[in-house]
Structure formats: C-alpha cells, structure tokens
N, C-alpha and C positions, 0 to 999 in steps of 0.2 A: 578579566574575570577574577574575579576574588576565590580565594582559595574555600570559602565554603561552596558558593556558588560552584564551583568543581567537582567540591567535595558528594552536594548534591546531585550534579549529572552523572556523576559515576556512580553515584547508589542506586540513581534512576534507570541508567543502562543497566545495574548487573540485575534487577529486579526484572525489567523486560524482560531480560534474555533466561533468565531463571525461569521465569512462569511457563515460555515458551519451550525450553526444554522438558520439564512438563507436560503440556501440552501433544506435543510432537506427535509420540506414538498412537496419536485418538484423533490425531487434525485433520488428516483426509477423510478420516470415517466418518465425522460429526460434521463437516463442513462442507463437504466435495456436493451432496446433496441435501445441503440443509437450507430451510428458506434464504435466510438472510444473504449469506457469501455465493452458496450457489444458484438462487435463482434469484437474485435480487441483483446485489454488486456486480457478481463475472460476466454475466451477459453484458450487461452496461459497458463495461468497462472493454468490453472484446468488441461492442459493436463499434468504440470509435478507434481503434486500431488499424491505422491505415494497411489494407493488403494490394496487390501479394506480397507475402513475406521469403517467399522462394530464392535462397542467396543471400538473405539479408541473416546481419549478426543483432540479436535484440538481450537487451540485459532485461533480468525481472530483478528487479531492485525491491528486497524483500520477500524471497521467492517461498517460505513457510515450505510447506512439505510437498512443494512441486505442483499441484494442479495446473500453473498458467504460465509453467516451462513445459510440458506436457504437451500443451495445448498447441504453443509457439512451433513444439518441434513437427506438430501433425502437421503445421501450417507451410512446413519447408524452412522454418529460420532455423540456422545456429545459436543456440542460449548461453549465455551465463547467466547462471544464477546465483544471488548474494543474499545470504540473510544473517544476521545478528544471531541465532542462535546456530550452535554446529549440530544439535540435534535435529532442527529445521532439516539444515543442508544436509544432513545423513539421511534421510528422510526421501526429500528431492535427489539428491542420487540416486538412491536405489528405485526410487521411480519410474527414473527416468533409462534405468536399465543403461548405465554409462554411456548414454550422449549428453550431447552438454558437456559445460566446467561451471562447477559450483565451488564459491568461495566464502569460506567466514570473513564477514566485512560487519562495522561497524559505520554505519549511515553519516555521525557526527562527526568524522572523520576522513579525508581524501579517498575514494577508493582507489585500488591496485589496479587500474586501468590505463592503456595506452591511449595516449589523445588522439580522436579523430577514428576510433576502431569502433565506434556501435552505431549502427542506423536510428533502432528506435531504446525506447527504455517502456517496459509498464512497471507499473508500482501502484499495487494495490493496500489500500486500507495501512498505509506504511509512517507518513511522514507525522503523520498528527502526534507520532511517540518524541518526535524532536523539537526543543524550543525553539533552537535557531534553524533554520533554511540556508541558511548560504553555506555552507559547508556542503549537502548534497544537493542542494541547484548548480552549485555553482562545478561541482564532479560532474554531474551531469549532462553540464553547458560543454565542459572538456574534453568529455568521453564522445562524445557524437561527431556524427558529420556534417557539415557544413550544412544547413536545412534541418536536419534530424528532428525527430519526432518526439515526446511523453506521450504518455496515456497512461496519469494516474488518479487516483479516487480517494477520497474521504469523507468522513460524518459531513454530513450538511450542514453549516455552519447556522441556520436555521431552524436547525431538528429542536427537538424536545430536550428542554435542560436536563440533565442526570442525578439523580437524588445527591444532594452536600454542594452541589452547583450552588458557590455564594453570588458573585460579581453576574457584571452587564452583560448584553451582546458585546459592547464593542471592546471590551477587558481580554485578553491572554489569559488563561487559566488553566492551571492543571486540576484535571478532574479525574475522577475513578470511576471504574463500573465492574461489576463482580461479573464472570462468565463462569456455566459449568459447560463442561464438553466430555459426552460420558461421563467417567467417575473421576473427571478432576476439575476441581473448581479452581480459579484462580480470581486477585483482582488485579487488573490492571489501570494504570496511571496513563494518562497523558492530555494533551494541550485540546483546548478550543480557542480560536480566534475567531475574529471577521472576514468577512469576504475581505472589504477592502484590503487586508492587511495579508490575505494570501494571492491576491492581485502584486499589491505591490513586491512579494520575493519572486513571484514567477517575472517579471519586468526588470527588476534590479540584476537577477540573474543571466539576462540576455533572450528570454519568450515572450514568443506572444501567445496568449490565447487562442484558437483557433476553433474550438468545439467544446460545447458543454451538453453534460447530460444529467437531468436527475431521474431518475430511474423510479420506475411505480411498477407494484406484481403485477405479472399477466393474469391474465386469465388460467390458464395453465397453473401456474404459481398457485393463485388465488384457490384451484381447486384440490390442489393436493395441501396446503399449508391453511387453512381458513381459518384457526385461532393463531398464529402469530404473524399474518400478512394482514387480515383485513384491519387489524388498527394501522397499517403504514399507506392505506389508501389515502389520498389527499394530503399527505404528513411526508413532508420532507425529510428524506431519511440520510441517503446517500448522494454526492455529488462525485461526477466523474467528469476530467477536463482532458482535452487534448492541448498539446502545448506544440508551437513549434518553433526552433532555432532562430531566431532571427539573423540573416544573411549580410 
C-alpha cells in the first residue's frame, strides 16, 4: 500500500468514526423505529439468523448503539459487541444495562478475538465503509467455530446510483450520501461494488453463501411509513446474506 493510499484510509476511518460519534446520542431514537433500519433492514436481517441462540456466544460486528445486541441477548446469546466508534460502544453499553462486552474495534484491522470463540457473527449495514474485505472476512473466518454462521446486510449492489455516482456497476467506488438523524446531519463515504466481486471475498475468505434475502416493506411498514417506503417497492434497496464456514 502506498503511503497515500494510507494516508487516505486513515482520513477515511477517522471521518466514519467522527460522523458516528456524532450521531450516537439521536441513533436509537431516529433509527430503532425508523422505516429504513427498523423495518426494512433488521427484520431481514434477524429473519435469517439461525436460532436458537440460547448458549451461543454471537459477535455484532458494528454493533452502533446496540439495538441487534439487545436483541441477541433477549434471544439467550452472550454478545460482544464491536464498533468503530467508542461513542457507539458507550451507547450500546448502557443499553444493554451491562450484559454483554463491548469493544472499540476498527474492522480494517484483526479483531481482539480468541480463535474458534464465536458461533455466529451479525453485521449490519457495516462493511460497505471498507475497501478491502480480507481483513474482516478473514477475522471473521478465525473468530468462529468450525461451521459457524454471518448474517450480514448491505446496499443492494443493484439499488439506485447515489447523486456524484460517476463510474459503472461493475467499478468499486467510493460514494457519499448526506444523512440527517434528528438535528445532526452528517455525510458519509463509502464503497459500492458488484455482486460478483462481494461473491468472490465471501469465498476467498473460506464461505459459502447459504441464504439471501432482499427485503421489500410490509404491509405494516408500507402503512405507517407511505412517503418514504412506497418508492422502495419493487426497487432493490437492501441485500441481506447468510454465510457459512466452510468445513
């Protein structure tokens, strides 16, 4: 890696983690029930979550302010929970009313995990912030157990290009999109690929695919959110995958 190229992921990391400190103290409130995350994404993403979870140790790999450590622990698993910002993690702590262990972790880099100690992993709406994959596939592949499970989600690689979106589908790009959440607006950076090319990290890293879902509002959804759901009917929004270890 060239020393810009460096120089650029570290500007990129400390700008994620900036926005989301930020963010933190307005994320449960604006998000926990808000169309997109909460009834669009988490559903999805919790329906392919192998259970029971009762005894099982599950890492949330990017765990923002706890809702799907929360969730994991109502299910009977032990959590860790890792996010890039410590404001997140402060956040999900107090959540979670000290169960769990929550750890500031940086995704492009090894996490502080014992090999062979996690069952499953979710990670939501998480990796698209990273250019490269083998760094957390490959922690990932480490941390689990022989078989062990993902269940995690991101933009549809399909969806709707995002306004300054130059290049092709089948180009890597970093892109931006402006969020407000309550009274903080932020914009945030990160990557769109191809399928093919998020195929081939989940394989190179030792998974197979085993479960996909793209997720469309309910009805339910559809009748409490009806100006920001019904243009995501028929429009590929989010993509949620189950992965599992190859044995």
């Amino acid at each position: 890696m060239s020393d810009q190229h460096r120089a650029d992921r570290d500007e990129h990391v400390r700008s994620t983690r900036d926005a989301y400190d930020r963010l933190a103290p307005v994320w449960s409130k604006t998000t926990d029930e808000g169309p997109f995350n909460g009834f669009l994404e988490r559903p999805a993403l919790r329906s392919l979550v192998p259970r029971p979870l009762t005894g099982m140790t599950i890492l949330d790999a990017g765990c923002g302010s706890g809702a799907q450590c929360e969730w994991l622990l109502g299910e009977g698993a032990d959590v860790v929970g890792v996010d890039l910002s410590p404001g997140m993690v402060e956040q999900a702590d107090r959540r979670c009313q000290g169960r769990g262990r929550f750890l500031v972790a940086d995704l492009s880099e090894p996490l502080p995990l014992e090999p062979s100690s996690i069952h499953g992993i979710t990670c939501s709406l998480v990796l698209h912030y990273l250019e490269d994959w083998e760094t957390p596939l490959r922690s990932f592949a480490t941390s689990l157990v022989p078989g062990g499970w993902v269940v995690l989600s991101l933009d549809h690689p399909f969806g709707p290009p995002l306004p300054g979106q130059k290049r092709g589908y089948f180009d890597t790009e970093l892109v931006s999109d402006t969020w407000t959440k309550g009274d903080v607006e932020v914009t945030q950076r990160f990557w769109r690929r191809p399928l093919s090319a998020v195929f081939v990290a989940f394989a190179d890293a030792g998974f197979v695919v085993e479960s996909v879902s793209e997720p469309q509002p309910s009805a339910e959804a559809l009748a409490r959110f009806p100006a920001e759901l019904s243009p995501v009917v028929g429009v590929p929004w989010f993509i949620v995958y189950r992965l599992r270890l190859a044995i």
